[in-house]
VODREN-70922 format. One record per residue (C-alpha): residue number from 1; residue in three letters; x, y, z. Coordinates in steps of 0.1 Angstrom, whole numbers, always signed. Layout:
BEGIN
k;r;X;Y;Z
NUM;ALA;X;Y;Z;
...
This chain:
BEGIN
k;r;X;Y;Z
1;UNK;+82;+278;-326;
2;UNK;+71;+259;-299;
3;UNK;+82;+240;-269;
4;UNK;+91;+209;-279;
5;UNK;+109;+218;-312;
6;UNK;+129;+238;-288;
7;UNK;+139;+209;-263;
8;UNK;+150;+193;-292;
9;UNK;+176;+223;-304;
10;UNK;+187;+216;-264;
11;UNK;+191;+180;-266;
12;UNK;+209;+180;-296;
13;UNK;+235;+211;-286;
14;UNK;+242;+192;-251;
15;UNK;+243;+156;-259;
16;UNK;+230;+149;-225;
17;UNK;+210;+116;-223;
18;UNK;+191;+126;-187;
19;UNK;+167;+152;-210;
20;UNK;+132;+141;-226;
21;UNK;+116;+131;-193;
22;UNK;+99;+157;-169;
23;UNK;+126;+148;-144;
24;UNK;+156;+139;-144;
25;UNK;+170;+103;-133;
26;UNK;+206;+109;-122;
27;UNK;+212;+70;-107;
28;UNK;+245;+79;-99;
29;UNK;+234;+106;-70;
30;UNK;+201;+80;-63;
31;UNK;+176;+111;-71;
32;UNK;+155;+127;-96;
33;UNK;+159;+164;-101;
34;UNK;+131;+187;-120;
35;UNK;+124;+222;-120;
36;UNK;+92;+240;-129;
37;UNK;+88;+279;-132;
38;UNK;+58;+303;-127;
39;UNK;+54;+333;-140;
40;UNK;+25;+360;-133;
41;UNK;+1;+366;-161;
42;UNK;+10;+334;-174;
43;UNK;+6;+307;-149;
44;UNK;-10;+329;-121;
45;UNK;-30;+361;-115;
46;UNK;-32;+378;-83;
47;UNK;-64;+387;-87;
48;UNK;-77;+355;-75;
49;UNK;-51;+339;-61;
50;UNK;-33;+346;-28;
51;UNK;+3;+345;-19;
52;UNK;-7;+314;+7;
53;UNK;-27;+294;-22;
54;UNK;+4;+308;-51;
55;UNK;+28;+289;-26;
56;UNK;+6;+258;-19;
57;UNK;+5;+256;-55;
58;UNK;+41;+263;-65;
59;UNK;+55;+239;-48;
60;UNK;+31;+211;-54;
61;UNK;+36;+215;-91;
62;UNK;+74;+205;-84;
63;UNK;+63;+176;-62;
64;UNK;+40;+163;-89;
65;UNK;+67;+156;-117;
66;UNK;+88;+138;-87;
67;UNK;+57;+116;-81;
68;UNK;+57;+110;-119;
69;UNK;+91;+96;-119;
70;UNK;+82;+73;-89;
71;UNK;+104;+87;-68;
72;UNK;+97;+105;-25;
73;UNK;+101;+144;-33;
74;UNK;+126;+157;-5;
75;UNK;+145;+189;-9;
76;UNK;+131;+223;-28;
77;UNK;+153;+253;-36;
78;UNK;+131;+283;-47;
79;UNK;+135;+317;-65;
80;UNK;+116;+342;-60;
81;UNK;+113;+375;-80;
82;UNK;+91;+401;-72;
83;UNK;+83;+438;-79;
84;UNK;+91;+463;-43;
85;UNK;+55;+470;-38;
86;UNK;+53;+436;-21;
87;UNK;+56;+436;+15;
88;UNK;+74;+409;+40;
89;UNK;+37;+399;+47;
90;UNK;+36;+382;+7;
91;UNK;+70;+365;+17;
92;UNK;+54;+352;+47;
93;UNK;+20;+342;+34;
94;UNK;+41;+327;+4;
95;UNK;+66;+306;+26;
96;UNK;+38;+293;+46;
97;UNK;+22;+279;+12;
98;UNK;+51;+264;+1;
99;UNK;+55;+247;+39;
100;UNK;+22;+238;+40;
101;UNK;+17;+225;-1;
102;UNK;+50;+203;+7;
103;UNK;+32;+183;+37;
104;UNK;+9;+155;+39;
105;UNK;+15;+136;+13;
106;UNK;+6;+104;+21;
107;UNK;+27;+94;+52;
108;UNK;+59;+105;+31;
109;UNK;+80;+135;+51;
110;UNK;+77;+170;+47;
111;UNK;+93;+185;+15;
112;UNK;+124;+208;+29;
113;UNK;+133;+242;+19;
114;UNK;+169;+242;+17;
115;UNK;+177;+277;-2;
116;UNK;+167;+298;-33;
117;UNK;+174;+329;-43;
118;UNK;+155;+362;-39;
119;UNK;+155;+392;-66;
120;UNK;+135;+424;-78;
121;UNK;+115;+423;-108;
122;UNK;+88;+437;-127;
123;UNK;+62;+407;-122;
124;UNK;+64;+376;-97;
125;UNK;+86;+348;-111;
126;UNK;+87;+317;-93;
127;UNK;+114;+286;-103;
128;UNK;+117;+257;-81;
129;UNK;+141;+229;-84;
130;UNK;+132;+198;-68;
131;UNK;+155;+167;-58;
132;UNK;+133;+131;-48;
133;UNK;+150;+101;-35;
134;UNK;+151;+72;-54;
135;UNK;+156;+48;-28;
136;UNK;+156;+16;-46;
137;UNK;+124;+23;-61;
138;UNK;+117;+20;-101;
139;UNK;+120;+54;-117;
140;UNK;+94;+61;-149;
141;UNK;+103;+71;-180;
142;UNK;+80;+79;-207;
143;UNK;+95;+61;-232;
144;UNK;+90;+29;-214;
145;UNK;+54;+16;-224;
146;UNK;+49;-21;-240;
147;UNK;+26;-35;-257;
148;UNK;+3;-50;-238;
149;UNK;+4;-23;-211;
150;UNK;-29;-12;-198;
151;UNK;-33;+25;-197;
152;UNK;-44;+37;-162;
153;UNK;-51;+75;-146;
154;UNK;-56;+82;-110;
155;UNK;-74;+118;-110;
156;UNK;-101;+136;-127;
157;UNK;-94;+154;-157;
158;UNK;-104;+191;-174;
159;UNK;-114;+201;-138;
160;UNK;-86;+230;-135;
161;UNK;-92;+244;-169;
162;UNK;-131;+247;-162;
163;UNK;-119;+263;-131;
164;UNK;-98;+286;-150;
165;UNK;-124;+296;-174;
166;UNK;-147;+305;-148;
167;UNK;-123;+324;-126;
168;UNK;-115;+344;-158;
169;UNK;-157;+350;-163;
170;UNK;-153;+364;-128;
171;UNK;-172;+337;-116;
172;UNK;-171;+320;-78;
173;UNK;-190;+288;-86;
174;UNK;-189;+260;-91;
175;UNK;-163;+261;-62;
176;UNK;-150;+226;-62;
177;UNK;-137;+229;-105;
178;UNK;-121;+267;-91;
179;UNK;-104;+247;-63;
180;UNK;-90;+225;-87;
181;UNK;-72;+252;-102;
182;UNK;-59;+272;-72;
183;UNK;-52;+240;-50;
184;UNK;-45;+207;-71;
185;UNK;-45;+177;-55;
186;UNK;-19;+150;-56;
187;UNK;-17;+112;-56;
188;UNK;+14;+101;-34;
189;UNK;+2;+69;-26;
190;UNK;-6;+58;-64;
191;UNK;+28;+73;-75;
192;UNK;+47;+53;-52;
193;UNK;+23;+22;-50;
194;UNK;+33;+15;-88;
195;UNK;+73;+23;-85;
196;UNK;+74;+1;-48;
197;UNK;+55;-27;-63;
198;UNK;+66;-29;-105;
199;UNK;+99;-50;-116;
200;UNK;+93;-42;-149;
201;UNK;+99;-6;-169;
202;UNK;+66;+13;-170;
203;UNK;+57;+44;-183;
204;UNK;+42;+74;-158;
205;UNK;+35;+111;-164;
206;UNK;+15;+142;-149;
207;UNK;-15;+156;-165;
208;UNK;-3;+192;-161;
209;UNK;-1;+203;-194;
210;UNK;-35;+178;-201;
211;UNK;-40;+143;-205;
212;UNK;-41;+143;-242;
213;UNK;-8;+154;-241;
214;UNK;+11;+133;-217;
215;UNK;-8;+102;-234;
216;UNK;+5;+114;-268;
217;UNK;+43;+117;-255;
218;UNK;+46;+83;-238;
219;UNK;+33;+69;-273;
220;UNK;+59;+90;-289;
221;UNK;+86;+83;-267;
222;UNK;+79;+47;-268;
223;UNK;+73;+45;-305;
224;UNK;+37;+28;-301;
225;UNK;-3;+35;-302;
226;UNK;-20;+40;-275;
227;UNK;-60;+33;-279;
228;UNK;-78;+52;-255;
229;UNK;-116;+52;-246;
230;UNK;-128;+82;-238;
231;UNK;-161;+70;-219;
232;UNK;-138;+56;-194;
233;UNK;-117;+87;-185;
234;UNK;-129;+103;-146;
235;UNK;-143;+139;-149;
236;UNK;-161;+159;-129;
237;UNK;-200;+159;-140;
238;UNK;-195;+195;-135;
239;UNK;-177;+206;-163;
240;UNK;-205;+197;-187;
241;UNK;-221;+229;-185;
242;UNK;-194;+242;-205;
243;UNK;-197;+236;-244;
244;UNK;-163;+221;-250;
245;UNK;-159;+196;-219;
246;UNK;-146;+173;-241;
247;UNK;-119;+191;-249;
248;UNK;-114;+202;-213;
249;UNK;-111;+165;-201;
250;UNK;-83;+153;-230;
251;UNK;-63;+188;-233;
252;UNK;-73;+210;-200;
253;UNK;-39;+216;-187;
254;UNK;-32;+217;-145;
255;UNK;-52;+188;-130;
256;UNK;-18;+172;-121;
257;UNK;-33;+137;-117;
258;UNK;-14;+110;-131;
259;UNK;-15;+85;-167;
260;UNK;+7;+55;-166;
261;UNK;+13;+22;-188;
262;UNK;+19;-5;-169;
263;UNK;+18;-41;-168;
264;UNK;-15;-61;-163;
265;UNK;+7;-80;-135;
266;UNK;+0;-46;-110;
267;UNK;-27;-25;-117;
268;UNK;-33;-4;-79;
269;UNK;-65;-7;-69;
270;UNK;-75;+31;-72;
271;UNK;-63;+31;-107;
272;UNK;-91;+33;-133;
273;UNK;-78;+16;-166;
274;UNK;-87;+37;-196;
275;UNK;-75;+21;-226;
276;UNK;-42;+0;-238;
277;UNK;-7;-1;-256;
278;UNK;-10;-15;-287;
279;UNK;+23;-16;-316;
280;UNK;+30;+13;-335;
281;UNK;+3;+20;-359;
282;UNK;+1;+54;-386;
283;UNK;-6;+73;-356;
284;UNK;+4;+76;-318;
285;UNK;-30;+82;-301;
286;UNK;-67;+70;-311;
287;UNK;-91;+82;-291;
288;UNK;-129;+66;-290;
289;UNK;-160;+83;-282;
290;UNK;-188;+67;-278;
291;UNK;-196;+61;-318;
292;UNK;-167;+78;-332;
293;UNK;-131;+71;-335;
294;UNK;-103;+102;-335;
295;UNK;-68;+94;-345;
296;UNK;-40;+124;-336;
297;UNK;-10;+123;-357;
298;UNK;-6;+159;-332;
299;UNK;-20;+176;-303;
300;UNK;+0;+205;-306;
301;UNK;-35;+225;-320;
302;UNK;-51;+214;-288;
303;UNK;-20;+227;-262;
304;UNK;-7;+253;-246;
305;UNK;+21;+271;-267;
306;UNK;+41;+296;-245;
307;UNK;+59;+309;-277;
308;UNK;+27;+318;-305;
């Protein structure tokens, strides 16, 4: 069992056509609506991460798939669950997280709380739902890459999975791949560069459950190949002192940059072209490195499975 065999047995029992995109694109309403979930000792440990950074970072993982879609995140309801040992000061320390990983981003307003819900529990659960504004600008969709399409990422990759690792070793250095992980940074002004400035239907996802894996659902979804060259991907020099970097860069999960196929007409100019969109060949993703060539019929091996 894993999660995507399951959003099919969902798509398939509700009939709705708004699922198989990270958000939703309801252009009735003009918004996109997504919600995310956290749960302690699976996204999180509170070990090492404070209620301040656990809000910074809840919140921004909501405000990353509305960037995705191309839309101007806007209103957050949260839910928070939590075990009566916690104080008011984690509510507070929380809250201010949230307020503060909802601002700054790029000259856009400041994501609004509007409500939530609050309940006991025997861990911290966190679940966010997120509206964004459309606005008149072009909304995403992963199915939406053409041949043709160069494929572009704004971001460095494997960063926040290094960072893991070594805040699992117990290890405080080095501080800019553990930041990654605790604080991920976002790219407003790429996001909404592309859907401002594209006529045509593009393709955009975050990197949050790795690039490997958002680069082999927009081939799927689109029903072609995308040729990637691995040389060209931005990583953090960093990460090589760990023996499977490579892996970190294509399937690290949590870096929350972004991959998008777009058209050769408007490429931003902070976008670092990786590979291209090319027509459907025996497999959706081929991967060169250096001298070698690796074609994935799957990446499931390679990804997070909440459900083995």
């Amino acid at each position: 069992m894993n999660e995507n065999c399951l959003i099919e047995v969902i798509k398939n029992i509700t009939k709705s056509r708004y699922i198989g995109d990270d958000c939703a694109y309801l252009p009735d309403l003009g918004i996109t609506v997504t919600q995310d979930s956290l749960v302690e000792g699976v996204h999180f440990n509170l070990d090492w991460t404070t209620p301040y950074e656990l809000g910074v970072k809840a919140i921004r993982v909501n405000i990353s798939d509305i960037l995705a879609s191309g839309a101007e995140p806007a209103y957050a309801l949260v839910s928070l669950s939590m075990p009566s040992k916690f104080n008011d000061n984690f509510v507070e320390e929380f809250y201010k997280g949230l307020n503060d990983g909802g601002s700054n981003l790029g000259g856009l307003p400041s994501v609004e709380i509007v409500g939530g819900d609050l309940t006991g529990g025997d861990r911290v659960f966190i679940s966010i739902c997120m509206l964004g504004k459309v606005n008149g600008r072009n909304i995403s969709s992963r199915s939406n890459a053409k041949s043709g399409y160069k494929i572009v990422v704004c971001g460095k990759h494997g960063s926040s999975a290094a960072g893991l690792k070594l805040l699992e070793k117990g290890q405080k250095a080095p501080e800019k791949l553990i930041q990654a992980h605790i604080s991920p940074h976002l790219f407003p002004e790429f996001a909404l560069s592309v859907s401002k400035n594209i006529t045509e239907p593009y393709a955009m996802m975050d990197t949050s459950d790795g690039l490997g894996d958002a680069l082999f659902k927009i081939a799927r979804a689109s029903n072609v190949t995308l040729n990637i060259d691995f040389d060209k991907i931005p990583y953090d020099e960093e990460i090589k002192c760990f023996k499977d970097w490579e892996q970190l860069v294509l399937f690290g999960g949590e870096d929350y940059g972004l991959v998008a196929a777009l058209p050769e007409s408007y490429i931003p100019d902070d976008a670092v072209i990786i590979g291209e969109v090319c027509p459907k060949e025996r497999v959706p993703l081929i991967i060169k490195k250096s001298d070698k060539i690796v074609k994935y019929s799957s990446v499931e091996e390679f990804t997070f499975n909440h459900f083995s």
